[in-house]
PLY file of the C-alpha trace (Angstrom):
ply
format ascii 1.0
element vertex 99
property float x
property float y
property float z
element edge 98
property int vertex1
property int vertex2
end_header
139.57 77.35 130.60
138.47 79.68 127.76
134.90 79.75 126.74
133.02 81.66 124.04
131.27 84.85 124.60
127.98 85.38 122.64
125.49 88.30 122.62
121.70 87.31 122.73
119.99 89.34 120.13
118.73 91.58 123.41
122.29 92.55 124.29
122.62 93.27 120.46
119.74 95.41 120.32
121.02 97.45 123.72
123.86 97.85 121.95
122.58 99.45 119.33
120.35 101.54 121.43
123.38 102.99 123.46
124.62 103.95 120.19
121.76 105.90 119.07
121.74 107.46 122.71
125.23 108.41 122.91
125.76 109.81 119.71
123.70 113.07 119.72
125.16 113.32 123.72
128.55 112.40 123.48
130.02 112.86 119.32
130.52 110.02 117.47
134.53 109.42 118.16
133.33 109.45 122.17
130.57 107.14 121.48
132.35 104.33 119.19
135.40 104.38 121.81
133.31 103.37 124.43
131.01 101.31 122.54
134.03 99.26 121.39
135.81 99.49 124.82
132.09 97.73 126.54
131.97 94.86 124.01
136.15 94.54 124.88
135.52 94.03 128.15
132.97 91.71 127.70
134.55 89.48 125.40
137.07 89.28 128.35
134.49 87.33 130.17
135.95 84.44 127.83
138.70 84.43 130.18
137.77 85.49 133.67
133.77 84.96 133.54
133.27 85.36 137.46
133.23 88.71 138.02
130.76 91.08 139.50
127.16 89.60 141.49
126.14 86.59 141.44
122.40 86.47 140.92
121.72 82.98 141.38
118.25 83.48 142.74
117.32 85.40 139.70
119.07 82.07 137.61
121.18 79.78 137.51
124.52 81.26 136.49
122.89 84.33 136.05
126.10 87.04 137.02
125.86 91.15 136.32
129.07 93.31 136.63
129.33 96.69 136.26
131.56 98.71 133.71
133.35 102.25 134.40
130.14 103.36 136.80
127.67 103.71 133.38
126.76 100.73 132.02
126.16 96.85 133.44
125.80 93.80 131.52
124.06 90.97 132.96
125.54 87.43 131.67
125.06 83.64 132.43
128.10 81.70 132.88
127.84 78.28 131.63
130.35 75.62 130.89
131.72 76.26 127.59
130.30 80.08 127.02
129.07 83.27 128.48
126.09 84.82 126.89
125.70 88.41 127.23
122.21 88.87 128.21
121.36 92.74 128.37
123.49 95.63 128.99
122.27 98.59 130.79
122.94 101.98 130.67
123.18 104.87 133.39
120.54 103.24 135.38
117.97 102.92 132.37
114.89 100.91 134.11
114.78 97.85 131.57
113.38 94.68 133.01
115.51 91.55 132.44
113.33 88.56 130.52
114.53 85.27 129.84
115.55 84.84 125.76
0 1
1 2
2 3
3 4
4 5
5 6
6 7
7 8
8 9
9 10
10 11
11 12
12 13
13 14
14 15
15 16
16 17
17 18
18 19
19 20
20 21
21 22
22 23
23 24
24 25
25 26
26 27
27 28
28 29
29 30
30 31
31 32
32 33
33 34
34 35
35 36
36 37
37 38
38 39
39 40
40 41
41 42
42 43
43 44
44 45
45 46
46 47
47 48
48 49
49 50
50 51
51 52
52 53
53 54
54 55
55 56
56 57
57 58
58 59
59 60
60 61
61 62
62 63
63 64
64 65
65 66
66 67
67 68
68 69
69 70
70 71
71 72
72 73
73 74
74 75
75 76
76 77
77 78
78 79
79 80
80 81
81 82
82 83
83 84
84 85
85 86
86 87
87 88
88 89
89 90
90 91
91 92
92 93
93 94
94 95
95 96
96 97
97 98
């Protein structure tokens, strides 16, 4: 069964806050390759979504997998999509909120 991924406007605005943290650290080619490879790999979720932790005592379907040691995104699993909650980088403290 294929469902839809979808970014909550949280995971959009970590995204865009990796960006502006990588770029000055890593060069822009570096930066957009791995930016596009994390969203890639998400979107795969569509596909496989039971990867990584459960966290079902945090919520229910509540799941966070990690991604090439650097970054995790935290997702709930539902029946017809996965929403990217957050995505975290290197360890970043960021608390996870509902929304």
């Amino acid at each position: 069964m294929t469902r839809v991924v979808v970014f909550s406007p949280k995971a959009i605005s970590d995204i865009a806050e990796l960006l502006d943290y990588l770029l000055p650290r890593a060069g822009e080619r570096t930066t957009r390759r791995f930016i596009d490879d994390l969203v890639d790999y998400c979107e795969g979720f569509a596909l496989f979504p039971e990867r990584g932790t459960s966290r079902e005592d945090v919520a229910s379907g509540l799941r966070v997998v990690g991604y090439r040691r650097r970054a995790s995104s935290a997702f709930l699993v539902e029946d017809q999509t996965v929403t990217i909650i957050r995505i975290f980088y290197a360890g970043r403290a960021v608390r996870l909120e509902p929304g």
